[in-house]
Structures are given as structure tokens and as C-alpha cells.
C-alpha positions in Angstrom: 55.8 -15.1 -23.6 53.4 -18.0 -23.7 52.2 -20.4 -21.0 49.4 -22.9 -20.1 48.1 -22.9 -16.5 45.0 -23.9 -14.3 42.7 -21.2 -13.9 41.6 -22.1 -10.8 45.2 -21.8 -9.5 45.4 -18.5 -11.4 42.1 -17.4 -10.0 43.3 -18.0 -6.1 46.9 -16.2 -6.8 45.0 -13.3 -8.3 43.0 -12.8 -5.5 46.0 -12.3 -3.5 48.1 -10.6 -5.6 45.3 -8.3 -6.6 45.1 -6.4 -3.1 47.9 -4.7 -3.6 47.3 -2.8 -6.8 47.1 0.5 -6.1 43.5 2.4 -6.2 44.2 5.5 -7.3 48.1 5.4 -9.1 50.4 8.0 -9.5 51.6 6.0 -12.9 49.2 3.4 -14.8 51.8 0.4 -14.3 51.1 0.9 -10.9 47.2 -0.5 -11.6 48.9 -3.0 -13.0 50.0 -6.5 -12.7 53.2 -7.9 -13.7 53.4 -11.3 -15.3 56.7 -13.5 -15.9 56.6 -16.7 -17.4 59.9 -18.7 -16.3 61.2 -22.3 -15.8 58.0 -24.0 -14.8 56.1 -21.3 -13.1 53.9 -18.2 -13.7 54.7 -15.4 -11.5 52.6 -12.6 -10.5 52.8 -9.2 -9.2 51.3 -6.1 -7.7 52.5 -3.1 -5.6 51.5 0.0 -4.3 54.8 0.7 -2.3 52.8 0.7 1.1 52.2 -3.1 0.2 53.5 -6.0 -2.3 52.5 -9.2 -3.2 54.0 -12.2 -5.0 52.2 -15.1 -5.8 53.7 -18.3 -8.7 51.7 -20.6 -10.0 52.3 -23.9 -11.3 52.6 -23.7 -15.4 54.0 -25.3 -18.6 56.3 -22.4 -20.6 56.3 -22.5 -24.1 58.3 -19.3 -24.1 59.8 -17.2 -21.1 58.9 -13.6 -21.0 57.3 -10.8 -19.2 54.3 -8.3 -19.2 51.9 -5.9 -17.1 48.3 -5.9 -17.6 45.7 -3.6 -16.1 45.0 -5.6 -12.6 41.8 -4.8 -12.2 40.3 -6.0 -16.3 43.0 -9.1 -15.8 41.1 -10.1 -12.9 37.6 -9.8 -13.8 38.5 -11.7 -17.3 40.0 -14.8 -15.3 37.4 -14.6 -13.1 34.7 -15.1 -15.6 36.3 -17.8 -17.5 34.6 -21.2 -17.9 37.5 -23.9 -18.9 40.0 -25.1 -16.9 43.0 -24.1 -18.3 44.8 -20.8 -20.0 47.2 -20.1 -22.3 48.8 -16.6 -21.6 50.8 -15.5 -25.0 52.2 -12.4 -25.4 54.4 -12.4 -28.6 57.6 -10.5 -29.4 57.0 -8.0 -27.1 53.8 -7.0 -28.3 51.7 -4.2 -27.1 48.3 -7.0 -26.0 48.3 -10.2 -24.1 46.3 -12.6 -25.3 44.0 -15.2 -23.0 42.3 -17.9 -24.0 40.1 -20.9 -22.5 37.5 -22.8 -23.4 35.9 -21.2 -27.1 36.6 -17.8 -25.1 39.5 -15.7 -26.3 40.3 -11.6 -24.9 42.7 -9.6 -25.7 43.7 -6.7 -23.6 46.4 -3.9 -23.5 49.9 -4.7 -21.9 52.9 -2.3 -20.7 56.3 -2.7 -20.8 57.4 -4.9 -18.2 60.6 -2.9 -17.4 58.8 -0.2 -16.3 57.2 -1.7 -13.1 58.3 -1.5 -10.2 59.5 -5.1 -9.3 59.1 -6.4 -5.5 62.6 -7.3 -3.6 63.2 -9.2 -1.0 65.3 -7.9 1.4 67.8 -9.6 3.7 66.3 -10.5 7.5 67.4 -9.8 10.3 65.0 -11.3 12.0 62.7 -14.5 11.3 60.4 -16.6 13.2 57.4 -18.5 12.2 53.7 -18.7 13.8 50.8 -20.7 13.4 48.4 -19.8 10.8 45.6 -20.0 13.5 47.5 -18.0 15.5 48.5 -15.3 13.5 45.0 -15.1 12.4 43.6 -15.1 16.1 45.7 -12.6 16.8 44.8 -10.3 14.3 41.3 -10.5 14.5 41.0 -9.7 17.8 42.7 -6.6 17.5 43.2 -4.7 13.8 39.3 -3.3 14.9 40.5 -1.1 17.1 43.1 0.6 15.4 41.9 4.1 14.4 40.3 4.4 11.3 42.7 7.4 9.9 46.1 8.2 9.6 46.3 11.8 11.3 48.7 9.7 13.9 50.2 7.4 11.7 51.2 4.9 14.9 47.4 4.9 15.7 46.3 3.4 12.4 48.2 0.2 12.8 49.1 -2.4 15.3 52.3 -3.0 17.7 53.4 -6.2 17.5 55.9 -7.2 20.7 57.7 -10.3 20.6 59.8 -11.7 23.2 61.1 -15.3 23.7 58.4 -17.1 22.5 55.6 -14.9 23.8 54.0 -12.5 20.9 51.4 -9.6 21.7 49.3 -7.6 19.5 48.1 -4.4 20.5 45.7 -1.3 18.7 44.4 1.2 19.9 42.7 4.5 18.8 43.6 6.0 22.4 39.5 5.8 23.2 40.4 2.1 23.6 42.8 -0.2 23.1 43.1 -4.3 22.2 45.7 -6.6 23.6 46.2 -10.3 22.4 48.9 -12.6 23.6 50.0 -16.2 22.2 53.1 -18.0 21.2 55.6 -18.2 18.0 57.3 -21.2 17.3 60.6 -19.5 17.8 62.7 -18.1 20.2 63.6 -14.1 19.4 64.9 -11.7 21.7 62.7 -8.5 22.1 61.5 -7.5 19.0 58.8 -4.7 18.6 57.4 -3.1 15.0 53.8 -1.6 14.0 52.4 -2.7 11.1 49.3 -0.5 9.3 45.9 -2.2 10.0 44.6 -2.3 6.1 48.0 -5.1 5.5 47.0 -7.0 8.4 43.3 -6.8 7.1 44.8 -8.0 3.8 46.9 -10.9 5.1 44.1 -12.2 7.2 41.9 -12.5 4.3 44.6 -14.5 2.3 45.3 -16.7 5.2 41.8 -17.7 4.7 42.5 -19.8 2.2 45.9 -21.0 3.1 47.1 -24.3 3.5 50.5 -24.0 5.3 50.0 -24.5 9.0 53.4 -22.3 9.7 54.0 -19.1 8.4 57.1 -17.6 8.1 57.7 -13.4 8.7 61.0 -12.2 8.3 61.9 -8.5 9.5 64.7 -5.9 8.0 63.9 -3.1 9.8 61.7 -1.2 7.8 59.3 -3.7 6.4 58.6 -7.0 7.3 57.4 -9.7 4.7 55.4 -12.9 5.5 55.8 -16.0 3.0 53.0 -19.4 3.0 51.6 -21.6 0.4 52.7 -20.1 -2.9 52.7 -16.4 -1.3 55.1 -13.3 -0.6 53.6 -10.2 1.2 55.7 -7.3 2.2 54.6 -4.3 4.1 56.6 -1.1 4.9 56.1 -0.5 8.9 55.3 2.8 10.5 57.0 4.7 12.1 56.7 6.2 15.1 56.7 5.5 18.9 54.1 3.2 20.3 52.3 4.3 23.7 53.5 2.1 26.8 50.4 -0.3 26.6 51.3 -2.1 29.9 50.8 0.5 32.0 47.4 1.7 30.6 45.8 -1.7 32.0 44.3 -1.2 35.5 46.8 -2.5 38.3 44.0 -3.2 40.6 39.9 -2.5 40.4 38.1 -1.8 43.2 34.5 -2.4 41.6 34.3 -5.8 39.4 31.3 -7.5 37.5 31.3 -10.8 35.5 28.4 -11.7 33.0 27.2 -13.3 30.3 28.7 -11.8 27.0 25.4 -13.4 24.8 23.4 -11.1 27.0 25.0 -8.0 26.9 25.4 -8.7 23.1 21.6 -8.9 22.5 21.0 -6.4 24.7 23.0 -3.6 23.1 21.7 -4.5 19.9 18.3 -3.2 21.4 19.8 0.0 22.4 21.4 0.6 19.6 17.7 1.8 18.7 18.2 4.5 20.5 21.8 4.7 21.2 22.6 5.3 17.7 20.7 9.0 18.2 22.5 10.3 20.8 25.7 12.6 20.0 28.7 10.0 21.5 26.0 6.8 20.8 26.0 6.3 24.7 24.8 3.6 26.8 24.6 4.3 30.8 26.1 0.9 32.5 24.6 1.2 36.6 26.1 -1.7 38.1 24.6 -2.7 41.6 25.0 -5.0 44.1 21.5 -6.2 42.0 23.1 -7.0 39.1 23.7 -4.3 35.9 21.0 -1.8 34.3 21.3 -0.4 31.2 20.1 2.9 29.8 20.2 4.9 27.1 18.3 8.1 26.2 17.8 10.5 23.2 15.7 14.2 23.1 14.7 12.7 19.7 13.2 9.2 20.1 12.9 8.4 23.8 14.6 6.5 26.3 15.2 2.3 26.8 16.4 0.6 30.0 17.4 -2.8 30.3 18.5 -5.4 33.0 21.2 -7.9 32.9 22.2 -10.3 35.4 25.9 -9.6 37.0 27.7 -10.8 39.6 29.2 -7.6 41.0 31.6 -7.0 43.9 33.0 -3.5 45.7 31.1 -0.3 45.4 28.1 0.7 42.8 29.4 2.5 40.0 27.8 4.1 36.8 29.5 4.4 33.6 29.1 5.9 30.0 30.0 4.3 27.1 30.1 4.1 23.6 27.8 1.2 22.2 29.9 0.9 19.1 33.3 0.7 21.6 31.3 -2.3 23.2 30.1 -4.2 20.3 32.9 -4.6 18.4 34.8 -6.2 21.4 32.2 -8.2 21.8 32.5 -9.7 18.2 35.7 -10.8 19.2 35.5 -12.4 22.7 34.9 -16.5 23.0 33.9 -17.2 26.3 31.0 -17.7 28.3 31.4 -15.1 31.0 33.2 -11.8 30.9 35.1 -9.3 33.8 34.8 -6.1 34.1 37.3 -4.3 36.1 36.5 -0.6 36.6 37.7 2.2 39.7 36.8 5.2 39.1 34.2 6.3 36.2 36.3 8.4 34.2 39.3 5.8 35.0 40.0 2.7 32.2 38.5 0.0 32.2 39.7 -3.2 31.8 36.9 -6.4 30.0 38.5 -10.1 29.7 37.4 -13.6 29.7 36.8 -14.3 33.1 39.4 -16.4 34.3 41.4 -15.9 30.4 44.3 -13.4 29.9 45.5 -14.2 26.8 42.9 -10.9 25.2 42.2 -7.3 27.3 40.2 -5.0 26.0 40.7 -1.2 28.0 38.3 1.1 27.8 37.8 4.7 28.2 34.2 5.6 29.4 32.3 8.9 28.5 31.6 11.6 30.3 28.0 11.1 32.1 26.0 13.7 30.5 
């Protein structure tokens, strides 16, 4: 094998295609990345069987061949080169692959390309495309609150609904739970998967960069693969049964309270001081026909109170939560003013844009110590 390419365009596909080597590998081509120089492009790729990536990049072949290097020392080598272009050569089969740019030249260890697992793509049976903002929008406001561990696998990703042209993402940890709605640009019937948070975190970092405006997912019923710019991502799904997340949002609230999001934002981060201390990091919300008051109080430091303006209709109502549940949420929200919709206050409750239903966050306040 022997090639020339940009190194800038090598650079970006490695940063895709290096997310999905595996950390810790049951066999050392797993930490690897396979190389294959053919026709006029250099393809690239990386799997850890939860996730795999293809990325091809533009190149002039001298000779057609293939390889795996170590992902990780591949990376950093490319990543540290100063010219413009690199000639790839890995002769007869040989046992190093050789890089050079510039007056800098490395050679590093390669294993036997027929030994790594190479990526398929299976046959859809569904496809649709979405906007790249969208997709990203989507994401964003909900992958945070999936739960952070797998000990119920369905928890750790997020449902993704599709119908007509209406798409929904929801997470939850079953302390709380995200829901963002928007559009596809195609019509499917109902369509429904979960898809593990840590690939959506990954894809939302590659679309970063992106320059297609439409991206492409295609499902086969145990993965589902998404395909822009020069780039190939497949994702096994979980399995599992997702709770009914329609029926967890409150039908009807008998207490509601809109207010400024910038000032509940600053103000939390105040009593974090002392929230952070307590054993559930709680923050008393007393909302009042005089607006909302909130407290929080640790044995160890002391206690803060704080006093927000709020429009608040129905009965007074006081309610625990837990600042981090807030403050996350609140990264996420665009809007000037926000609802609250509470009943009872052990009962979900439901924040949103005021006047916006297209995100909902539920929820579930703590027990008033």
C-alpha cells in the first residue's frame, strides 16, 4: 500500500473515526484502525462492536492495499505533523507503516488487516433524512438526562419516536425525563428504537464539523447507521421496552408559575454553595401568590434564601428538588420565560418555554425533609 493525501483531511476523518476504537480491547486490532488504500480514496476504520465508524478521504494511490495501526499512536502522529501532505506506504505486507510529511518520517507497528473486524452495512428497512440542526437540537436537549449507567440498559439511552413527519426524542433516568419534538424531511409510518446516549454524544460531536445540511439514518432493526459528509456511523440499539412517556406528563396543573430562566440560572448557581452539601443537593422552591423563594440549608455550612420574581396562579405550593436536576435543564432551554406546571408536591412536574412545546422537561421533586 502507498498513498498521498492532505493531512488536514486525514486529521478531520481521524477525529471521527477515532471514537470508536475501543478503550479497553478484548484483542489489540480492536485499538486499532484499519487503513485501505483503493481507486482514489483512503478509507478508514474503527469499531468497538457497540459503535463503528467509516470515514474516506480523498487520495492519489500509488499501490492499493490494506493495514491496521494502533488508533490511538496513528492519531497523535498525524496530529502533530507540520506539512500538508502524507504519503502512507506500507510495502509487501510488511509488519510497519511508514508516514511521512514535511522532513518528518515515523514508523510504527501494523497488523494484519484480515484480522479486523471490518464494518457492514446492512440492508434498511427504513430511511429518512433530518436536518443537521435538527438532529443536533434534538440531541442536545436531551442525551443529559439519560442515566449515567447501564444497570437498566433502556435507561442509558434515548427513545427515538418517529411518526409521519413528526420525530421525538426522549431520556430519562426515571428521576426525570427530557422530551424534544421537530420534523424529518420524510414521511415514515411509526417507527420507535433507543439508541445508547455515549453514540449520540459521539455523533453530535462529529456533526459539529459537518457540512451536509441533510443527514441520512437508515434502520435494520437492530442498529441504525447515519451517513453525511464523507462519514458512516453505525450503532447497535438497546434493547428493551421504553416507559410510556406520554402519560408521565401532567394532564392538567392546578398551581402554575412562569419566570425568568436567566434568573433562576444565576440564582441556583448561588445555592449551589450550599446545596452541593446537603445529602440529595436540595433546593426548597415556595412559590406564593408573591412570587418564588428559594432555600436551601445544610447542618454543615448554613442556610441561603433567595427571591425571584414569578407570576404564579392556583394554590401555594412548596417543592424539593435537586439543583443539579434543575441546572442541567436549564443549559438547555432558549427562551425568555419558563412554565412550571406542578399539583401536588410529590406529583411531576412539568417546566417548558412558556408558550413553546416543541421541549418538556418532567420532574420528580424530593421528599421535603
Amino acid at each position: 500500500m502507498k498513498c498521498t493525501c492532505s493531512k488536514n483531511d486525514l486529521k478531520d476523518a481521524l477525529q471521527a473515526v477515532v471514537r470508536a476504537v475501543a478503550v479497553k480491547p478484548s484483542t489489540p486490532v480492536l485499538a486499532g484502525i484499519y487503513l485501505r488504500a483503493a481507486g482514489n480514496e483512503l478509507e478508514l476504520q474503527a469499531t468497538n462492536f457497540s459503535i463503528g465508524v467509516i470515514a474516506k478521504v480523498p487520495a492519489n494511490i500509488e499501490a492499493e492495499g490494506a493495514t491496521v495501526v494502533t488508533g490511538k499512536y496513528f492519531s497523535d502522529i498525524i496530529n502533530r505533523l507540520s506539512g500538508e501532505i502524507v504519503t502512507l506506504t506500507n510495502e509487501n505486507d510488511t509488519s510497519a507503516l511508514t508516514l511521512k510529511s514535511d522532513a518528518a518520517s515515523f514508523e510504527i507497528l501494523s497488523m494484519d488487516a484480515e484480522d479486523f473486524p471490518r464494518i457492514s452495512r446492512e440492508a434498511a428497512t427504513h430511511s429518512f433524512r433530518i436536518n443537521r440542526n435538527t438532529l443536533k437540537s434534538l440531541i442536545h436537549r436531551t442525551v443529559f438526562a439519560c442515566a449515567k449507567d447501564d444497570s437498566r440498559p433502556v435507561f442509558a439511552g434515548c427513545l427515538i419516536d418517529i411518526s409521519g413527519t413528526s420525530v421525538t426524542f426522549v431520556a430519562t433516568n426515571a428521576s426525570r425525563i427530557a422530551i424534544a419534538r421537530d420534523t424529518i424531511l420524510d414521511e415514515l409510518d411509526r417507527l420507535q428504537f433507543v439508541l445508547h446516549a455515549a453514540t449520540l454524544k459521539n455523533l453530535i460531536a462529529m456533526l459539529a464539523t459537518a457540512s451536509d445540511n441533510s443527514i441520512s439514518v437508515a434502520f435494520s432493526g437492530n442498529s441504525v447507521a447515519f451517513t453525511f459528509d464523507n462519514i458512516f456511523l453505525t450503532s447497535r440499539l438497546i434493547d428493551g421496552t421504553f416507559p410510556p412517556y406520554d402519560k408521565i406528563i401532567p394532564a392538567a396543573c392546578s398551581t402554575t408559575a412562569t419566570l425568568s430562566p436567566s434568573d433562576l440560572r444565576v440564582a441556583l448557581d448561588r445555592m449551589l454553595i450550599i446545596a452541593q452539601e446537603t445529602e440529595y443537593k436540595s433546593v426548597l422552591f415556595r412559590f406564593t401568590q408573591d412570587g418564588l423563594e428559594l432555600s436551601a440549608n445544610s447542618y454543615a455550612i448554613g442556610k441561603s434564601i433567595e427571591h425571584i420574581d414569578s407570576n404564579v396562579s392556583g394554590a401555594d405550593l412548596d417543592l424539593s428538588f435537586n439543583i443539579s436536576f434543575l441546572t442541567d435543564a436549564l443549559k438547555v432551554f432558549d427562551s425568555d420565560a419558563l412554565a412550571f406546571g406542578m399539583n401536588q408536591p410529590l406529583s411531576p412536574v412539568k417546566i417548558s418555554a412558556a408558550g413553546d412545546d416543541s421541549f418538556t422537561y418532567i420532574i420528580t421533586p424530593l421528599r421535603h425533609q
